[in-house]
C-alpha positions, 0 to 999 in steps of 0.5 A, spaced: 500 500 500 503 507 497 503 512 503 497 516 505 498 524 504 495 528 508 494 534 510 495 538 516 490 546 516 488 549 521 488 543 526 484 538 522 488 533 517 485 530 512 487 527 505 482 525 499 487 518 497 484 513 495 488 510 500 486 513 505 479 510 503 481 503 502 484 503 510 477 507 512 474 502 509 478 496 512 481 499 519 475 504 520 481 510 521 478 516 519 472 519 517 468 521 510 467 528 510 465 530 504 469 528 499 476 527 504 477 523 510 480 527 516 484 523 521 483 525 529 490 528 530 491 521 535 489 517 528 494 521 524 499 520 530 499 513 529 499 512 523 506 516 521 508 513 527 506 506 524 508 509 517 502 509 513 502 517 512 506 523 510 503 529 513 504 536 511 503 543 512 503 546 505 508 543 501 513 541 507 513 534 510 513 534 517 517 528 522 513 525 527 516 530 533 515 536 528 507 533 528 507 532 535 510 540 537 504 542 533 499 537 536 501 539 542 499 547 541 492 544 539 490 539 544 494 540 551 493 533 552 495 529 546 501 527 551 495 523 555 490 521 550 495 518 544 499 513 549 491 510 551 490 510 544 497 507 540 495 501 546 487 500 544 488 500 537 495 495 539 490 490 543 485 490 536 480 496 538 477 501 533 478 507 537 473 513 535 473 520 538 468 522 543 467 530 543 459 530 543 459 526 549 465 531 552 469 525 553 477 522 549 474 516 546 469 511 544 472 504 544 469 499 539 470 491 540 474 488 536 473 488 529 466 492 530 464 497 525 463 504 529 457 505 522 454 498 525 454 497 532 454 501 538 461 503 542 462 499 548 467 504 552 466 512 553 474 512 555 476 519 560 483 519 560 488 523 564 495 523 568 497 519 574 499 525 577 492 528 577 487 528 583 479 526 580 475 529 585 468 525 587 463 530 583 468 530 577 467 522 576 459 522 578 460 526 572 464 521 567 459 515 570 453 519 569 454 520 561 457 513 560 450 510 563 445 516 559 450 513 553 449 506 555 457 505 555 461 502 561 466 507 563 473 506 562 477 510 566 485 510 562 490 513 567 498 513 564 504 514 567 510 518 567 513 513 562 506 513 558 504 507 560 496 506 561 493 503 566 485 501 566 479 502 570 472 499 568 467 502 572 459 499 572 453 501 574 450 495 580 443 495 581 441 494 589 
C-alpha cells in the first residue's frame, strides 16, 4: 500500500487518497467528510508513527516530533490521550473520538464497525499525577450510563504507560 498524504490546516488533517479510503474502509481510521477523510490528530499520530502517512503543512513534510510540537499547541493533552490510544488500537480496538459526549474516546470491540454497532467504552483519560475529585467522576459515570457505555477510566504514567479502570453501574 503507497503512503497516505495528508494534510495538516488549521488543526484538522485530512487527505482525499484513495488510500486513505481503502484503510477507512478496512481499519475504520478516519472519517468521510465530504469528499476527504480527516484523521483525529491521535489517528494521524499513529499512523506516521506506524508509517502509513506523510503529513504536511503546505508543501513541507513534517517528522513525527515536528507533528507532535504542533499537536501539542492544539490539544494540551495529546501527551495523555495518544499513549491510551497507540495501546487500544495495539490490543485490536477501533478507537473513535468522543467530543459530543465531552469525553477522549469511544472504544469499539474488536473488529466492530463504529457505522454498525454501538461503542462499548466512553474512555476519560488523564495523568497519574492528577487528583479526580468525587463530583468530577459522578460526572464521567453519569454520561457513560445516559450513553449506555461502561466507563473506562485510562490513567498513564510518567513513562506513558496506561493503566485501566472499568467502572459499572450495580443495581441494589
Amino acid at each position: 500500500m503507497e503512503k497516505i498524504i495528508a494534510y495538516l490546516s488549521g488543526g484538522i488533517i485530512s487527505t482525499n487518497s484513495e488510500e486513505a479510503r481503502s484503510l477507512q474502509n478496512k481499519s475504520f481510521f478516519g472519517e468521510p467528510v465530504g469528499e476527504k477523510i480527516q484523521y483525529s490528530l491521535a489517528e494521524a499520530l499513529y499512523l506516521l508513527e506506524k508509517g502509513k502517512i506523510e503529513i504536511y503543512i503546505k508543501n513541507k513534510k513534517l517528522s513525527e516530533g515536528n507533528l507532535l510540537e504542533k499537536l501539542r499547541k492544539i490539544d494540551r493533552k495529546i501527551d495523555v490521550k495518544y499513549p491510551v490510544f497507540r495501546d487500544l488500537r495495539e490490543k485490536g480496538y477501533v478507537v473513535k473520538t468522543a467530543l459530543k459526549f465531552g469525553a477522549e474516546f469511544r472504544v469499539y470491540e474488536k473488529g466492530s464497525s463504529p457505522e454498525k454497532s454501538h461503542a462499548k467504552w466512553i474512555v476519560f483519560t488523564d495523568s497519574e499525577s492528577q487528583k479526580l475529585k468525587w463530583h468530577e467522576f459522578a460526572a464521567k459515570n453519569r454520561v457513560a450510563h445516559s450513553t449506555k457505555k461502561k466507563l473506562l477510566l485510562a490513567i498513564v504514567d510518567d513513562e506513558s504507560d496506561v493503566a485501566y479502570y472499568e467502572v459499572n453501574w450495580i443495581k441494589t
